[in-house]
Structure formats: structure tokens, C-alpha cells
Phi, psi and omega in degrees: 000318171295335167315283189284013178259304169315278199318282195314327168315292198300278178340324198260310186294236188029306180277309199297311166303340181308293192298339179296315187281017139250348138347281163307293202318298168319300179299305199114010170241019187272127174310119158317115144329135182234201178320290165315086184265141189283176194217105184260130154313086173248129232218137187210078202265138177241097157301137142012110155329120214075347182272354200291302200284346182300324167315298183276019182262328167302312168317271216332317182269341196205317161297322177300321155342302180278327185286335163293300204312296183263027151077040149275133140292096175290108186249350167193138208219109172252146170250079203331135177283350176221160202280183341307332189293008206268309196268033211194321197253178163215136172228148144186188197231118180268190165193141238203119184287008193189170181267331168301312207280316183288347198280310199261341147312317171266002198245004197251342184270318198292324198286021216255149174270353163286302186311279165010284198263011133308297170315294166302337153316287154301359192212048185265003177237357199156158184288130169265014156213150169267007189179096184260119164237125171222151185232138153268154177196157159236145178334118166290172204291322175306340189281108175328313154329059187242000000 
């Protein structure tokens, strides 16, 4: 079960971003290609137990913050609709102008001393997650999205 609960994560962020990237596309705020094609990131975190909303209280209020700050991109943060993943999961999708670029974006947010004491904050009764999974992927040629 667990095998296919990570695969239904990806699968599920995957779909979710596709449609998003035709969301944008439709408005009219999907980025011009450029030369340089981006690298998306998909992150799929299993909280703690009891920990789910403290987690998203944290995106919401503070992470996302840091993550412009160190020039991560967000492009989308989903919450599966059915359970076990429902009570359990966070997915969502950066997008990264490089794999160098996200490598050195993320190594510049863990040092950061505000994230630090954010963290240490939120997790003054525990750690809110048990399990961080990221996948890089690029756009099939097909993908609205790039």
C-alpha cells in the first residue's frame, strides 16, 4: 500500500499541475518560453500525526515567504480529497530554472536563519512531518506547461 500511496502522490501533484498549467495558460500568466527550460519539482510530505494542519499552517503563514525570498517557485499546493491521503498528505510543485539552481535555492533556505526559527517553532511539540519525498521532472514536449 505504500508503494501505491507515494505513485498516487506523484500522480495525483502531476495531474494536478498539468491542469493548473492550463489554468495559467488560459489567463494568460503562463511564462513565455525561454531558451533556458525549467525543472519542476514535486514534493510530497506525510505529516505526523495531528500534524497535518499544523503543516499547512506553516506554508500558509511563513514558508511560502521564505521560498520567494530564495527564488523557489511555487506553482501549486494540493490536498488529496480522499482518505488515508487526505489525513495525512501535502503535495505541491516548484519550479526551478535548473537543477543547480534549485540545489543552491535550497541549500540557501535551510541556512536561513528566520526559516531555522520558524521551524523550530512549529515543532516545539515535534517534528510535522515523517516522510519528504521529491521528484524532478521536466515537461513532456507535449505539456502545456513548461
Amino acid at each position: 500500500m505504500k508503494r501505491w500511496s507515494g505513485r498516487l502522490a506523484i500522480g495525483i501533484a502531476l495531474v494536478a499541475g498539468f491542469l493548473a498549467g492550463s489554468v495559467m495558460q488560459t489567463f494568460g500568466v503562463l511564462r513565455a518560453q525561454s531558451s533556458e527550460r525549467r525543472v519542476f519539482e514535486i514534493r510530497t510530505y506525510t505529516a505526523a500525526p495531528g500534524k497535518l494542519d499544523a503543516l499547512h499552517a506553516r506554508f500558509r503563514d511563513q514558508t511560502l515567504t521564505l521560498f520567494r525570498r530564495h527564488g523557489i517557485e511555487s506553482v501549486a499546493y494540493f490536498k488529496p480529497q480522499d482518505a488515508p491521503l487526505s489525513d495525512t498528505t501535502l503535495i505541491y510543485v516548484l519550479a526551478h530554472p535548473s537543477r543547480e539552481a534549485a540545489k543552491a535555492n535550497w541549500a540557501a533556505f535551510a541556512a536561513d536563519p528566520e526559516w531555522k526559527a520558524v521551524k523550530a517553532a512549529s515543532e516545539v511539540t515535534g517534528p510535522l512531518t515523517t516522510k519528504i519525498e521529491s521528484v524532478f521532472a521536466d515537461p513532456a514536449d507535449y505539456s502545456p506547461m513548461k
